[in-house]
C-alpha positions as CSV (number, residue, x, y, z in Angstrom):
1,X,0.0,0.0,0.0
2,X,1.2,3.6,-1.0
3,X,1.9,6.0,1.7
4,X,-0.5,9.2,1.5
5,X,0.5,12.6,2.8
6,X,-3.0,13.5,2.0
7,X,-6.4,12.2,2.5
8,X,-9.4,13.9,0.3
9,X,-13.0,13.3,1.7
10,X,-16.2,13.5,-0.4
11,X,-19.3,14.5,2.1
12,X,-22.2,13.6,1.5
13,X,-22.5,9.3,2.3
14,X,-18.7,9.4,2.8
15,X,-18.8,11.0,5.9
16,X,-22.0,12.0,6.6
17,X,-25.3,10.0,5.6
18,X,-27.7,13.1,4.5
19,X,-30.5,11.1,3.3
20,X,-33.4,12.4,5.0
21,X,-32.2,16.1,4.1
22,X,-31.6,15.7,0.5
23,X,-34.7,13.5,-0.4
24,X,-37.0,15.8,1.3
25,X,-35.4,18.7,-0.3
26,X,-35.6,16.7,-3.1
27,X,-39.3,16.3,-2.9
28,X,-39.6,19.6,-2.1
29,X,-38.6,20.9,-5.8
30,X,-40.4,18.2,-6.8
31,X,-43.5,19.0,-5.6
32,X,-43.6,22.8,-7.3
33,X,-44.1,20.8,-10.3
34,X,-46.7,18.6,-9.5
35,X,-44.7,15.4,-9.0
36,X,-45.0,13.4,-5.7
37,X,-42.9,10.8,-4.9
38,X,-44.8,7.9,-2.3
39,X,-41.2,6.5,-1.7
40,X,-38.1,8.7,-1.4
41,X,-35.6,5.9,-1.1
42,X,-35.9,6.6,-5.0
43,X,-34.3,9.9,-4.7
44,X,-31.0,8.3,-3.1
45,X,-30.2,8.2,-6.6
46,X,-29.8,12.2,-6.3
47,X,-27.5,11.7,-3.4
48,X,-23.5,12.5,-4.7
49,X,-24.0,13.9,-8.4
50,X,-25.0,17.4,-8.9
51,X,-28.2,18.0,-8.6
52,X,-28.9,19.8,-12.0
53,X,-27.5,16.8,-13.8
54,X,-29.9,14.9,-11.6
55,X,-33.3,16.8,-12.6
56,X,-32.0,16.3,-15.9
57,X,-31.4,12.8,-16.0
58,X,-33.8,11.8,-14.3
59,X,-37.4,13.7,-14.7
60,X,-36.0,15.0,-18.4
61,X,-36.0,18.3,-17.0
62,X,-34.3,21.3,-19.8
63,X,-31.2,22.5,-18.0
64,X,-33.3,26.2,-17.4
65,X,-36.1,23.9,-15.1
66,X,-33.3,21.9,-13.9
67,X,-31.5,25.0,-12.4
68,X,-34.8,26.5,-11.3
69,X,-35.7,22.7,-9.6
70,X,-32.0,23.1,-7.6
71,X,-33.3,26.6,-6.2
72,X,-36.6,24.9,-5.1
73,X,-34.2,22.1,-3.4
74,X,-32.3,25.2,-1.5
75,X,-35.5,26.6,-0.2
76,X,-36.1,23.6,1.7
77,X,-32.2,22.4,2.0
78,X,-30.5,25.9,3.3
79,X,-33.3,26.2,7.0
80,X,-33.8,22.3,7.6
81,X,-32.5,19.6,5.7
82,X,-28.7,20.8,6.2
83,X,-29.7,19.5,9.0
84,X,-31.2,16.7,8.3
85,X,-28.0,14.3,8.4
86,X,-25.8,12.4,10.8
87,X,-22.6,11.9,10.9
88,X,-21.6,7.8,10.5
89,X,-20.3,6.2,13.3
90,X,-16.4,6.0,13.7
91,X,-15.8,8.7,11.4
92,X,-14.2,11.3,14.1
93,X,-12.5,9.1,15.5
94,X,-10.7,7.8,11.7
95,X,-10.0,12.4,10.8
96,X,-8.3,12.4,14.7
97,X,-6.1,9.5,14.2
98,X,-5.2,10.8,10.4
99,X,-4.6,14.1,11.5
100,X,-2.6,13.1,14.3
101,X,-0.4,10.6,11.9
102,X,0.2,13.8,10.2
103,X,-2.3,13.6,7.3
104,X,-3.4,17.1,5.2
105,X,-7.2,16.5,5.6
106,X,-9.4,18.1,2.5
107,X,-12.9,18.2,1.9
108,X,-14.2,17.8,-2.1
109,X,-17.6,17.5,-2.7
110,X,-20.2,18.9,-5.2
111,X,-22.4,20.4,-2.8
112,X,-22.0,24.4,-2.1
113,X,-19.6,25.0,-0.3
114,X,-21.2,27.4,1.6
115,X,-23.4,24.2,3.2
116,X,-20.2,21.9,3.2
117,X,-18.5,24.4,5.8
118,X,-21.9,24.7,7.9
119,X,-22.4,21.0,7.9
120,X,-18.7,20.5,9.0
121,X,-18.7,23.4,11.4
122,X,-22.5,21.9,12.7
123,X,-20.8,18.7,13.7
124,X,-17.7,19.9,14.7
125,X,-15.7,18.2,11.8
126,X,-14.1,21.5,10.5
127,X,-11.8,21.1,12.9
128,X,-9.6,18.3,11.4
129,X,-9.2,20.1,8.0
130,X,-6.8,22.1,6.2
131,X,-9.0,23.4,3.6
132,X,-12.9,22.3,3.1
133,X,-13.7,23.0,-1.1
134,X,-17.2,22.5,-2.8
135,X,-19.3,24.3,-5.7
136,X,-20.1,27.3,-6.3
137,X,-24.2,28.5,-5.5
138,X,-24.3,29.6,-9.1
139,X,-24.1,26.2,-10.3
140,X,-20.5,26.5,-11.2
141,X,-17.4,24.1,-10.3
142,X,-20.1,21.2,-9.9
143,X,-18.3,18.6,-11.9
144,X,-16.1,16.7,-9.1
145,X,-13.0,16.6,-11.1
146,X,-13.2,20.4,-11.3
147,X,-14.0,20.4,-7.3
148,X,-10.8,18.1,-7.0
149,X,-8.6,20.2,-8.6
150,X,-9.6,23.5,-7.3
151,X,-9.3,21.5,-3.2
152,X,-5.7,20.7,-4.6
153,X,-4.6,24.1,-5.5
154,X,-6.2,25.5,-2.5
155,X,-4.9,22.5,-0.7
156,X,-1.0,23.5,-1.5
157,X,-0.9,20.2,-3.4
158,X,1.7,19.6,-5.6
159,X,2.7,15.9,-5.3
160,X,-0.6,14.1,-6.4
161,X,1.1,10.7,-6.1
162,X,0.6,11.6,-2.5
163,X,-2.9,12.5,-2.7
164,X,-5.6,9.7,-2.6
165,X,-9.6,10.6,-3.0
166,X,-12.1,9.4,-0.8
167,X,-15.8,8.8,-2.0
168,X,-18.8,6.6,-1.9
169,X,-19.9,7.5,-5.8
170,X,-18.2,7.0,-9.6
171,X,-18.0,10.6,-9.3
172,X,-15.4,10.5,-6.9
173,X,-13.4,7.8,-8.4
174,X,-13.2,9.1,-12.0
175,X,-12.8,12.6,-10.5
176,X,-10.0,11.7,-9.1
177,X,-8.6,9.5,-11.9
178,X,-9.0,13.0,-14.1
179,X,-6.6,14.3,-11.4
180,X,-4.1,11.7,-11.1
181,X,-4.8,10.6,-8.3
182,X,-5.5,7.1,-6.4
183,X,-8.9,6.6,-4.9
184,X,-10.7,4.6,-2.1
185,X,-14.2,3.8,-2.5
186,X,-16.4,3.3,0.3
187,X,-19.3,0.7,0.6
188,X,-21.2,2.0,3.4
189,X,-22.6,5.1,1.6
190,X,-24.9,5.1,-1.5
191,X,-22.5,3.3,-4.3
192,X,-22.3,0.0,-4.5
193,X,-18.8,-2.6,-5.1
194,X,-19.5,-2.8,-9.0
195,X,-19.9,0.8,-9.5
196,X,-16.8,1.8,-7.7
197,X,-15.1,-1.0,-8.9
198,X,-16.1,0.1,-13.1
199,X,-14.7,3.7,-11.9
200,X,-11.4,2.6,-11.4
201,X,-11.3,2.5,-7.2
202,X,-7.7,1.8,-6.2
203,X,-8.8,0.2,-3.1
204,X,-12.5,-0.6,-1.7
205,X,-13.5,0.5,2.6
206,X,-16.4,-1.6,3.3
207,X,-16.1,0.5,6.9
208,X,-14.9,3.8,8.3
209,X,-11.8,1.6,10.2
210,X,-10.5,0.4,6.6
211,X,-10.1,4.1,5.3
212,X,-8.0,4.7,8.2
213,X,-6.3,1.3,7.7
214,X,-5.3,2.2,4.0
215,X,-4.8,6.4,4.5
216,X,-2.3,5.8,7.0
């Protein structure tokens, strides 16, 4: 196994599990255009991509409704389902023992990164990274490669053979491939083996204690 000076986390089912939040704000934008959705474990599929892309794909939105849909989502997403998350167990614990082997800890992850910061802050995460990068409200820097790049400029990253990506979507793994760097995908969040596995994941978690078992 490689040794990693830094250790890049995705967000949302990587280290937190947001799926109440997002499905209801989800169903929120939804419901502006007369759709209702009886089961929202269908909208876990919304969970890790953008969420234009997702409007798009998925109710054949035009990229004008899709944007419109992802203001609807905020309306909901920005006073309560923010909050509407927990953290998964053991992940504290696997930042403090990275950070104190000496890891650079960066966040990457397609949401705002005006929520990313709140939801670290919120749980009192922010404290174990260097540098926490996201997208930008306007829909810009959505794309995760574009998100890993910018967290490794802002991350004083130069050596990305000693970077490795950590995420729980396809996203994350090709994102990081784009970069150049190694990635571990994680089972516990809303991808599964084969998809991770067709991305190109270096390594597979199937628990919080085996990212910290292949960072360090």
């Amino acid at each position: 196994m490689k040794k990693y000076e830094t250790v890049l986390f995705d967000l949302d089912g990587t280290l937190t599990d947001p799926g109440v939040g997002i499905t209801n704000s989800v169903a929120h934008a939804l419901k502006k255009y007369g759709i209702t959705v009886e089961d929202k474990t269908e909208l876990y599929k919304f969970i890790g991509p953008p969420l234009h892309e997702s409007f798009e794909k998925y109710y054949g939105f035009s990229r004008e409704e899709a944007l419109q849909a992802v203001e609807y989502y905020r309306e909901y997403y920005r006073d309560r389902g923010i909050y509407e998350n927990i953290v998964y167990d053991g992940v504290e614990d696997m930042l403090k023992s990275l950070c104190e082997s000496g890891k650079k800890i960066i966040l990457a992850t397609s949401k705002p990164e005006v929520f990313a910061r709140e939801i670290l802050r919120h749980f009192n995460l922010d404290q174990y990274f260097y540098y926490a990068a996201g997208a930008n409200l306007d829909g810009t820097r959505t794309n995760k490669a574009e998100v890993i790049e910018y967290a490794l400029h802002e991350g004083g990253v130069s050596d990305k053979s000693t970077a490795v990506m950590v995420g729980d979507r396809e996203h994350d793994i090709i994102g990081a491939s784009k970069n150049g760097l190694d990635s571990i995908g994680v089972l516990f969040g809303y991808g599964s083996r084969e998809e991770l596995e067709a991305a190109g994941a270096a390594y597979i978690a199937a628990t919080v204690e085996e990212i910290n078992d292949i960072a360090r």
